[in-house]
KOLRO-566218 format. One record per residue (C-alpha): residue in one letter; x, y negated, z negated. Coordinates in Angstrom, 2 decimals, padded with zeros to 5 digits. Example, Ala and Ser with C-alpha at 12.3 -4.5 7.8 and 13.67 -1.06 7.14 Angstrom:
   r        xx        yy        zz
   a    012.30    004.50   -007.80
   s    013.67    001.06   -007.14
END
This chain:
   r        xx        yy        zz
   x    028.30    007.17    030.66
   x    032.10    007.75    029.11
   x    034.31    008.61    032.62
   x    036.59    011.45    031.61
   x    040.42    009.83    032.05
   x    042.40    011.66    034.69
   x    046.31    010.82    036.35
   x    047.75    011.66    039.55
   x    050.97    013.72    039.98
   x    052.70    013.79    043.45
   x    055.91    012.43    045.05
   x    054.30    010.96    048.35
   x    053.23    007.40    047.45
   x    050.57    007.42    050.46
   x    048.80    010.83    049.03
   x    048.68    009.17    045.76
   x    046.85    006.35    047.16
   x    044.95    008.40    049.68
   x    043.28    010.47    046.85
   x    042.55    007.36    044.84
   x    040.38    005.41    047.97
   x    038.72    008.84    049.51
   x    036.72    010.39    046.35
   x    034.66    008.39    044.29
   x    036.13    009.13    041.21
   x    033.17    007.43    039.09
   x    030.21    009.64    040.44
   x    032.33    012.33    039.71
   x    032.73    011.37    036.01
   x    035.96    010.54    036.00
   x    038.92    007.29    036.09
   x    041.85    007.14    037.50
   x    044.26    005.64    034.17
   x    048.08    006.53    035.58
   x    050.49    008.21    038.33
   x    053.53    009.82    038.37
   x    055.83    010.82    041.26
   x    057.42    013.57    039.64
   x    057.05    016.17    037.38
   x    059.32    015.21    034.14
   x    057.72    011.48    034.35
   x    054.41    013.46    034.45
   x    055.26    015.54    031.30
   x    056.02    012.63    029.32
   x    053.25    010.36    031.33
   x    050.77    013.16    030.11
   x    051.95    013.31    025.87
   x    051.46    009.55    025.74
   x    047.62    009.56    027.54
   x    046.45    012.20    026.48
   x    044.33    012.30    029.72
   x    041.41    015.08    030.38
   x    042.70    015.99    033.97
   x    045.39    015.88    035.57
   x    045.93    016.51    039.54
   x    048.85    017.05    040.69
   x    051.26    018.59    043.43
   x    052.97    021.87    043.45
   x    055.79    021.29    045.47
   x    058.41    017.94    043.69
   x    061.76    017.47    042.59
   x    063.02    017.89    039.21
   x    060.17    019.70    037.86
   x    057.46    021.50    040.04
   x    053.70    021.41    039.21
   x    053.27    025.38    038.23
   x    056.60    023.97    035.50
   x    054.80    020.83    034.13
   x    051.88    022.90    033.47
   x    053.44    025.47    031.57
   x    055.35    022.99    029.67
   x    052.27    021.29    029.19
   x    051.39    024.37    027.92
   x    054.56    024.95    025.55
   x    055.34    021.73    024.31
   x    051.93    019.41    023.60
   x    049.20    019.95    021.18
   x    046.26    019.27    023.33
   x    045.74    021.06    026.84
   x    044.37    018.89    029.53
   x    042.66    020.31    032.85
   x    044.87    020.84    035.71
   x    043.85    020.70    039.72
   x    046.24    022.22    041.99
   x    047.13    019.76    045.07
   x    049.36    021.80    047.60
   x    049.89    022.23    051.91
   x    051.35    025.86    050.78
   x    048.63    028.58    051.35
   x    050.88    030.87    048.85
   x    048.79    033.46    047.03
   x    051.32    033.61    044.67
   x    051.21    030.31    043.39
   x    047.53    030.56    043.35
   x    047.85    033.50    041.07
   x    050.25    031.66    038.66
   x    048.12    028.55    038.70
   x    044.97    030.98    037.31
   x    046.92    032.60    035.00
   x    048.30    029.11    033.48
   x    044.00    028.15    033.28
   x    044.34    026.01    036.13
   x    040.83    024.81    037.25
   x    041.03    024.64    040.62
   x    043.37    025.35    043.65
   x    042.96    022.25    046.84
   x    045.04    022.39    049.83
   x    046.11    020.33    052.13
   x    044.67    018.21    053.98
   x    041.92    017.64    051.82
   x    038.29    018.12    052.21
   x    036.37    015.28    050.32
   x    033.11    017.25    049.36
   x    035.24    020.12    048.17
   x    037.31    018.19    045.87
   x    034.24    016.13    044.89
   x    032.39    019.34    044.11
   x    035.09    020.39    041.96
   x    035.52    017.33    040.44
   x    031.79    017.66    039.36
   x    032.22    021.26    038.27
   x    034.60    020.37    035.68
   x    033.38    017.11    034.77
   x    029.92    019.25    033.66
   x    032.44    021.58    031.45
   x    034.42    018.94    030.21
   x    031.58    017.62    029.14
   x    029.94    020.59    027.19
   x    033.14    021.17    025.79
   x    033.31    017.89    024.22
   x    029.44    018.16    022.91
   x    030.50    021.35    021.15
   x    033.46    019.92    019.60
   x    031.81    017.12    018.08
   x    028.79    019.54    017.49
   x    031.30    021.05    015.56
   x    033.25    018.78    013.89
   x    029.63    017.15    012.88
   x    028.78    020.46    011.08
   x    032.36    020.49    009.68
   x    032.20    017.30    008.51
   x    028.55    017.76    006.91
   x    029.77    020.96    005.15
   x    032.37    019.48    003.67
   x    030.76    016.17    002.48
   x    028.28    018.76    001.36
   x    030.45    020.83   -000.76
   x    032.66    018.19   -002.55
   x    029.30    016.33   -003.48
   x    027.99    018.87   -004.98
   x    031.55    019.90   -006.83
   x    031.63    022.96   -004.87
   x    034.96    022.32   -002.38
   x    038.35    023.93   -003.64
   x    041.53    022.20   -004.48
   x    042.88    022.86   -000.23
   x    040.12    021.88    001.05
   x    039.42    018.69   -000.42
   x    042.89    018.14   -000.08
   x    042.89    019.30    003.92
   x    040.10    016.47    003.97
   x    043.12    013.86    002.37
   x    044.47    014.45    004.83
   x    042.51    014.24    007.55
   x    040.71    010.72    006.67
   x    044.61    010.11    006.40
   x    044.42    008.61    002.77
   x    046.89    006.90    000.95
   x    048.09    007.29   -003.01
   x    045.35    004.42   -004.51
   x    043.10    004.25   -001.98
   x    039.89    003.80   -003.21
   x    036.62    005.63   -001.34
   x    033.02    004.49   -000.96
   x    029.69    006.32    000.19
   x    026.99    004.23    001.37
   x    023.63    005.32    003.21
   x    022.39    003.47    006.43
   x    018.66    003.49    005.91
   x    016.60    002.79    008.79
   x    012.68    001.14    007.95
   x    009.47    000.41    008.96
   x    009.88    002.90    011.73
   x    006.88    004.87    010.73
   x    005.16    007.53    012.39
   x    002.02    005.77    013.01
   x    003.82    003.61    015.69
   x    003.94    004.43    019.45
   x    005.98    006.48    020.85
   x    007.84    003.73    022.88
   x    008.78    001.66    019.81
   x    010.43    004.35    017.75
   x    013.48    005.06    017.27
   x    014.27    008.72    016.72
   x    016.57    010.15    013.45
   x    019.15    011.29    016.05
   x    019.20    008.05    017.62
   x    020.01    006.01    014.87
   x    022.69    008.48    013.82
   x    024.20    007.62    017.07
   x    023.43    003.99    016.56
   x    025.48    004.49    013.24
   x    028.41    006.11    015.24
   x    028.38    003.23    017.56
   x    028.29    000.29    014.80
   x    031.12    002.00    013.08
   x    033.36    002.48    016.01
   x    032.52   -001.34    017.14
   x    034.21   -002.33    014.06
   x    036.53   -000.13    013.27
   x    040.21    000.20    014.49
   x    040.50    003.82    013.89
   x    036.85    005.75    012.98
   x    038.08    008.81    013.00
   x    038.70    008.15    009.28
   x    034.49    007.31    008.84
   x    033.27    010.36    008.37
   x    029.09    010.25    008.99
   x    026.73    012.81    006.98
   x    022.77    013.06    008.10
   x    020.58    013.91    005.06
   x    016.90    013.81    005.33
   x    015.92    010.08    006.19
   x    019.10    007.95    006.18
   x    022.71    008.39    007.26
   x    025.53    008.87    005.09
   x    029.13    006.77    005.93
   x    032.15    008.15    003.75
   x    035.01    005.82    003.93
   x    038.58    004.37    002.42
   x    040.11    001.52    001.70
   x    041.73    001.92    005.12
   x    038.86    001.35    007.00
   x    038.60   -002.05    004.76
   x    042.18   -003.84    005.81
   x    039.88   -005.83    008.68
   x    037.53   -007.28    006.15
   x    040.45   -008.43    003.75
   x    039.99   -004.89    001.56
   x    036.40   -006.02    000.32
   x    033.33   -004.32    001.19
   x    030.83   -006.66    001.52
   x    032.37   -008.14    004.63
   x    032.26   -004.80    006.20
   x    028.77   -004.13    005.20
   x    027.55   -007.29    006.49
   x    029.78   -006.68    010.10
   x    027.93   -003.16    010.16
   x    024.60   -003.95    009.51
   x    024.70   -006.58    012.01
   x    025.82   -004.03    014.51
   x    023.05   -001.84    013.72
   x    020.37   -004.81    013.50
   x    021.55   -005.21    017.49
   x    020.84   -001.50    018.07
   x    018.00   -000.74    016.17
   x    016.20   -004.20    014.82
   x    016.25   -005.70    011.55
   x    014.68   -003.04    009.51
   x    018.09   -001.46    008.97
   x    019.33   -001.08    004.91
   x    022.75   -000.43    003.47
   x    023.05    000.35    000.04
   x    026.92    001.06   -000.97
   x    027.73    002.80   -003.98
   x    030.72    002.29   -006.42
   x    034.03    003.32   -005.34
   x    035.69    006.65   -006.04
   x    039.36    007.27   -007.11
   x    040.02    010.37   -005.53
   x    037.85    012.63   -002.54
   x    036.96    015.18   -005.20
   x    034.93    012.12   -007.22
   x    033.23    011.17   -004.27
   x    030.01    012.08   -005.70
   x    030.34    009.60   -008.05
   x    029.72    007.08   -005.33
   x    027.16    008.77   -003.07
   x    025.03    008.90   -007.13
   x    025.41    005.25   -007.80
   x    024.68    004.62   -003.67
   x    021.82    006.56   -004.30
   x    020.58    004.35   -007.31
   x    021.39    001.54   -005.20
   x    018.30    002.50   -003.14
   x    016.08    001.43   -006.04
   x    016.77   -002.11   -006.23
   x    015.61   -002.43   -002.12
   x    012.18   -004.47   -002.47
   x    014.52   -006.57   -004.59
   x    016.67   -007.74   -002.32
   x    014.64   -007.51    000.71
   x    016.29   -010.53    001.99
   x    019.75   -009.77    002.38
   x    019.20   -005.92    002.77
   x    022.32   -005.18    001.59
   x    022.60   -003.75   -001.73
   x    025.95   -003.04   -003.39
   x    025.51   -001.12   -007.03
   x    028.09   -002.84   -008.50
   x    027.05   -006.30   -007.80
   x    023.09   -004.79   -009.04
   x    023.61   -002.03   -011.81
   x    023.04   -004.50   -014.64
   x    019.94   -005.98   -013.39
   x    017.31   -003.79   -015.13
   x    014.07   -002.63   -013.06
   x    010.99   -002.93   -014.24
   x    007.64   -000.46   -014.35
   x    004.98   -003.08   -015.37
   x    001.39   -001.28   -014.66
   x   -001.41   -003.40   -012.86
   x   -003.80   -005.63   -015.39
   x   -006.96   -003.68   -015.36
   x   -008.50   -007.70   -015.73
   x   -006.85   -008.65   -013.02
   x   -007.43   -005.93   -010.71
   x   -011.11   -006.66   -011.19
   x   -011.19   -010.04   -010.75
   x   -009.42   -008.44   -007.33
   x   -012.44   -006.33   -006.72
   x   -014.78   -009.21   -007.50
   x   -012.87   -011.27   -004.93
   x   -013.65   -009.08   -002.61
   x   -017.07   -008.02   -003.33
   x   -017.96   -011.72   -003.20
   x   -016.22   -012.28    000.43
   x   -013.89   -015.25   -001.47
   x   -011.11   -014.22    001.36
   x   -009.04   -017.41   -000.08
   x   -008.60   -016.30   -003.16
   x   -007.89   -012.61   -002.05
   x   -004.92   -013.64   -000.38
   x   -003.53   -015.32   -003.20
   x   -003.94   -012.66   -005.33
   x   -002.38   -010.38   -002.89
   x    000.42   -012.63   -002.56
   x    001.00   -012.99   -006.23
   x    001.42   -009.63   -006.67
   x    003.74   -008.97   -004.06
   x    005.89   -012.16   -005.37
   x    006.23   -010.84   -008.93
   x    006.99   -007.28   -007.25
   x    010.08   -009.02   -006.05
   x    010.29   -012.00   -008.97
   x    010.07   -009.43   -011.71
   x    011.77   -006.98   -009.94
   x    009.62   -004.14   -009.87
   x    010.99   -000.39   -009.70
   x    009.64    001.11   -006.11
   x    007.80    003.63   -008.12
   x    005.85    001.02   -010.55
   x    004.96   -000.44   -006.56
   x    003.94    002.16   -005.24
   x    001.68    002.73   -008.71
   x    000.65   -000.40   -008.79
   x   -000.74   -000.26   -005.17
   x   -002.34    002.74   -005.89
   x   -004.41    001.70   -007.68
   x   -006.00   -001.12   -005.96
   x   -006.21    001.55   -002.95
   x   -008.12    003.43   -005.56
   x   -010.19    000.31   -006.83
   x   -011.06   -000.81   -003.42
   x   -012.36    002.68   -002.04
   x   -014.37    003.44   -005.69
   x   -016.09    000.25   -004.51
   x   -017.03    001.44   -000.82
   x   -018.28    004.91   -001.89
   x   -020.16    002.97   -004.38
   x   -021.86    001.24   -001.63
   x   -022.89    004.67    000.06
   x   -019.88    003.51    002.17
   x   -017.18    006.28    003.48
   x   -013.69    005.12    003.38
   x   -012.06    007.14    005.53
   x   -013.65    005.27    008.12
   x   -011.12    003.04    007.99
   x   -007.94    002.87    010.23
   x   -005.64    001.48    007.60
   x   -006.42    003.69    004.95
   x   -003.90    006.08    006.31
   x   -000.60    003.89    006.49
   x   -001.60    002.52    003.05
   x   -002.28    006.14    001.05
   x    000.77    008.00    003.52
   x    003.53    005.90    003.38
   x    005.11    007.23    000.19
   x    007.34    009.47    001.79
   x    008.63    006.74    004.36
   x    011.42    004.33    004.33
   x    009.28    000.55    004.47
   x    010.16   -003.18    003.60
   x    008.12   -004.40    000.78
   x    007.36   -007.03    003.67
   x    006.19   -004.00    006.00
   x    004.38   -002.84    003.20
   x    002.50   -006.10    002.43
   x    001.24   -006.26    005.63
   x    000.05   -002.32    005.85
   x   -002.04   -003.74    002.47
   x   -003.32   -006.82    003.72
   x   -004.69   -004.86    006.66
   x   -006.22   -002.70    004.31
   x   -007.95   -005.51    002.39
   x   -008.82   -006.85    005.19
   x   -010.14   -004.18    007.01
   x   -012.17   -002.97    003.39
   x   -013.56   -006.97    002.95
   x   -015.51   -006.61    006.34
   x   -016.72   -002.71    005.77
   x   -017.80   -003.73    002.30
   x   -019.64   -006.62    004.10
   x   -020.91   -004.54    006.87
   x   -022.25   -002.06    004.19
   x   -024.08   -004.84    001.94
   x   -025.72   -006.20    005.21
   x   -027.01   -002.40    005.46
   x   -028.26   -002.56    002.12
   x   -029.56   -005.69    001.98
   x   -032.04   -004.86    005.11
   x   -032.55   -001.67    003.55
   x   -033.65   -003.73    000.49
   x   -035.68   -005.79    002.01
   x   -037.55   -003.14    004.04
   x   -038.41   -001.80    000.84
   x   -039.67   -005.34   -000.65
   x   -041.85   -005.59    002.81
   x   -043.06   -002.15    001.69
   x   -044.08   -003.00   -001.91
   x   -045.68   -006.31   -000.44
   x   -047.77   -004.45    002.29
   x   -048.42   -001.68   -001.28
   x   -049.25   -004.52   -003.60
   x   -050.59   -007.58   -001.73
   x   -053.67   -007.62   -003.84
   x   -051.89   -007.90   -006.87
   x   -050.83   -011.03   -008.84
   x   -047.34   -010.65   -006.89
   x   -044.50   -014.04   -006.30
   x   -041.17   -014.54   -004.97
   x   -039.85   -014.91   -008.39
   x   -041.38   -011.61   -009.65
   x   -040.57   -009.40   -006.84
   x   -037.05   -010.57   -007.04
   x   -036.93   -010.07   -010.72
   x   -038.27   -006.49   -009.67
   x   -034.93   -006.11   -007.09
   x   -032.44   -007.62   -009.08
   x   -031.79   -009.76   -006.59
   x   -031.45   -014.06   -006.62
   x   -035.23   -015.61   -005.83
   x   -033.51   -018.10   -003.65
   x   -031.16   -015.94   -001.79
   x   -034.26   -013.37   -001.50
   x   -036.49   -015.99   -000.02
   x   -033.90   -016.71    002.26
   x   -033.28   -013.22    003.40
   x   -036.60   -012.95    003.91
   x   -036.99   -016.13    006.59
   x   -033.79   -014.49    008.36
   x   -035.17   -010.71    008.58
   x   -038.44   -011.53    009.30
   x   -038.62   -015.17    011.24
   x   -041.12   -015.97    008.40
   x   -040.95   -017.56    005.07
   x   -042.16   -014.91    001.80
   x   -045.50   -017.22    000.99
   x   -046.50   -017.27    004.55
   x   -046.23   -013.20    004.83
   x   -048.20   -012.64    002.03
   x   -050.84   -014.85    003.00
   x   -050.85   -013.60    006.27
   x   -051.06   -009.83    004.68
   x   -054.18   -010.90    002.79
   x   -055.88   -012.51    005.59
   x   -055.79   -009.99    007.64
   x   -057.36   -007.59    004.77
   x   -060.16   -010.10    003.95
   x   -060.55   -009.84    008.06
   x   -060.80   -006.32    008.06
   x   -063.42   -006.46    005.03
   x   -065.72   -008.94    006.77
   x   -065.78   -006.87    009.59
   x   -066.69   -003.74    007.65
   x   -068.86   -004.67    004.72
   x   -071.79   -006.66    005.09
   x   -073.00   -006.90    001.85
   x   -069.65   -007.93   -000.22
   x   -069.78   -011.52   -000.93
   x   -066.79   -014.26   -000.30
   x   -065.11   -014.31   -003.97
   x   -065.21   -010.61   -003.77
   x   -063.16   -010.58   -000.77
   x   -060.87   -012.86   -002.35
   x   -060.45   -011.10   -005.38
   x   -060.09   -008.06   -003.64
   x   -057.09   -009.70   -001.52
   x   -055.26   -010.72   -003.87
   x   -056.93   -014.33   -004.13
   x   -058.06   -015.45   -007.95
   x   -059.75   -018.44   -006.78
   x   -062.59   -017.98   -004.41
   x   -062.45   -021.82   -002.58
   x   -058.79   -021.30   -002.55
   x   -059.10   -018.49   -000.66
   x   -061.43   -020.29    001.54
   x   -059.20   -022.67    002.55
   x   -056.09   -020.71    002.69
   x   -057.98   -018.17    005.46
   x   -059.65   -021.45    007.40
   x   -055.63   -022.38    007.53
   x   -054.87   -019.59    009.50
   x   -057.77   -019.01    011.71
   x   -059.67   -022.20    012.29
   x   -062.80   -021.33    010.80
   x   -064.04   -020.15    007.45
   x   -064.89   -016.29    006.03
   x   -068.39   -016.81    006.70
   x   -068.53   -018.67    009.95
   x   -066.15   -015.59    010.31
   x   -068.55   -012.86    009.87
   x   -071.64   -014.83    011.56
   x   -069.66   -014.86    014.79
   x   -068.93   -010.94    014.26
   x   -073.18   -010.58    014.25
END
């Protein structure tokens, strides 16, 4: 917490030091900086500190306190808060010190929780007062930026600005944004880091580096920060900006992690053509999946390095599908991490990347729905279809789209293992339908479209039984059910009936599985 800065004012030495060892000037919100023992030391003591408070004594030679305060008053351009210190009980002065704005009146000897209480007091309205002056001076500052962007701000005021960010005759002026990434809404609470945060992170970074940044002037727009600056703010980093941008963005990567961009646009002659940097810092921003590495990007160094919008090969994406389809997770990584190398190789526009992972997105769920499968099942569909809007590495964004493949490989799995025991339900079904008929492995699965080896092997795993062994058992159990129920029908008509073309073939076949023959069957029945 900033302590507000505060100096003592009174002739006796040992009330000086009192004060200073009986309050605890910290939990009050405030440091003791300097002390004076009179008033005309104070007056000048006060113009060179600029402090926020200043306590002092009525009664002291040369120049009383109710006098220092009003030429406080008179002769400086800032007004600090004033406590009254006095062993007179004197209405009088009391009435002077209120009219001159005086804060508080303390006599002597003094009470430590009163003075601590108004100590407090003002620290909590020195404090609002400076939130609303910077609240201010934010809006001021944003308004203005605003206005001479846009070519709206008038001759004074863009001159009043000159002023203020104390230019020189040929300094030159930059705009850059401060772009914060992969700090997307999907995250938890706990590890994001708000707008207003970084803004302040900014406002720290800057003042870390800088000797004077009250000449930085910071502008919010919707997702990044905005940093005007001068050539003034340069003379630590030998007058180049690529120095400072690298100092900054280090200071930020300590406050906020290493997703933090800069992108610095080309420098301005004069305030008024300011906008001529913040549009170049602005086309800066699409040459960031380029140099993802550095994440630095200065327009100048870039602007001749043409962007590309190469479309995805309709081939190749379904070669990609076919990866996938057919589980071959090997080579679906390497295609994944081909494309995202030419993104940066060939240096891709952000839009032609965000097109061209569109439509794999697109490829992958025409797939799923094509397997009766509903994508928006799936917990990465949402990062990889929303994040558009949102300020991600291409690394960040490689890994939201290898979760997505990922994630899609196993549902389109899960979903053919559905399928496939839906299949072979129905296969059981046409069996149990058909049994009687001249039926094989080979035909059945030329009926299903589906592999006669890989069928015959789903079948073993569904069933615990190999395809040959269920038919026969199928028919067996027929040709037992017609023994049992017609007397008169003879063996081969059984077998024919079953399914069985050869009579003694059938014979042996049901003497396989039950230990006796069709006859020796029925006798036992009678």
């Amino acid at each position: 917490m900033r302590l507000h800065r505060a100096i003592l004012v009174d002739d006796e030495i040992f009330t000086r030091k009192g004060l200073m060892k009986l309050i605890d000037w910290p939990a009050c919100g405030f440091e003791i900086v300097d002390e004076a023992d009179n008033g005309e030391d104070a007056l000048e003591l006060i113009g060179r500190v600029k402090p926020d408070l200043v306590i002092t004594d009525i009664r002291m030679p040369v120049l009383d306190g109710l006098e220092l305060i009003r030429r406080v008053a008179l002769e400086l351009d800032f007004s600090p808060a004033f406590i009254i210190v006095s062993g007179y009980n004197d209405f009088a002065y009391a009435q002077q010190a209120v009219r001159y704005g005086v804060h508080d009146f303390i006599l002597k000897p003094i009470d430590e929780v009163e003075f601590e209480a108004a100590l407090r007091q003002l620290n909590d309205r020195l404090r609002r007062d400076r939130e609303n002056r910077e609240r201010n001076d934010r809006l001021s500052t944003g308004a203005m930026i605003d206005s001479i962007i846009l070519g709206e701000a008038d001759e004074e005021a863009v001159a009043k600005w000159e002023r203020r960010m104390l230019l020189r005759p040929g300094d030159r002026l930059f705009y850059l944004f401060a772009e914060l990434n992969d700090n997307y809404s999907w995250k938890s609470s706990g590890e994001r880091i708000s707008h207003a945060r970084f803004k302040e992170f900014v406002h720290q970074a800057l003042a870390a580096i800088s000797d004077d940044d009250r000449t930085i002037h910071v502008h919010e727009h919707r997702n990044r920060i905005g940093i005007l600056l001068s050539d003034r703010d340069l003379e630590g980093f030998g007058g180049e900006m690529e120095p400072f941008a690298a100092k900054l963005r280090m200071e930020l990567v300590d406050r906020a992690g290493e997703g933090v961009f800069l992108f610095v646009g080309s420098p301005a002659g004069y305030l008024s053509d300011i906008r001529y940097s913040y549009a170049t810092a602005k086309e800066a921003l699409l040459y960031k999946f380029v140099h993802d590495d550095s994440r630095i990007v200065v327009y100048d160094k870039v602007k001749s390095d043409r962007l590309n919008d190469f479309g995805i090969d309709p081939e190749r994406l379904n070669r990609f599908i076919e990866q996938l389809e057919e589980q071959r997770t090997d080579e679906v990584k390497a295609t994944v991490e081909g494309w995202f190398r030419e993104f940066r190789d060939k240096r891709y526009a952000p839009e032609a990347v965000k097109m061209n992972i569109h439509q794999c997105v697109l490829g992958v769920t025409k797939t799923i729905r094509g397997m009766d499968g509903d994508e928006r099942t799936l917990a990465s569909l949402a990062p990889i279809v929303e994040w558009h809007d949102l300020n991600l590495s291409i690394g960040e964004i490689k890994r939201l789209f290898e979760a997505f493949v990922e994630e899609s490989q196993n549902f389109i799995a899960e979903l053919r293992k559905a399928q496939m025991k839906g299949g072979i339900n129905k296969i059981r079904a046409y069996i149990e339908t058909n049994y009687s008929s001249n039926i094989s492995l080979k035909s059945i699965a030329a009926l299903f479209f589906i592999n006669p080896v890989y069928l015959g092997q789903l079948f073993k795993k569904t069933y615990g039984v190999y395809f040959n062994d269920f038919l026969l058992h199928i028919r067996v159990n027929e040709a037992k059910k017609l023994l049992r129920q017609s007397a008169d029908m003879r063996i081969y008509e059984i077998a024919e009936r079953v399914g069985f073309s050869n009579a003694d073939y059938f014979v042996t076949q049901f003497e396989k599985i039950e230990h006796m023959t069709p006859t020796e069957y029925r006798n036992k029945l009678r």
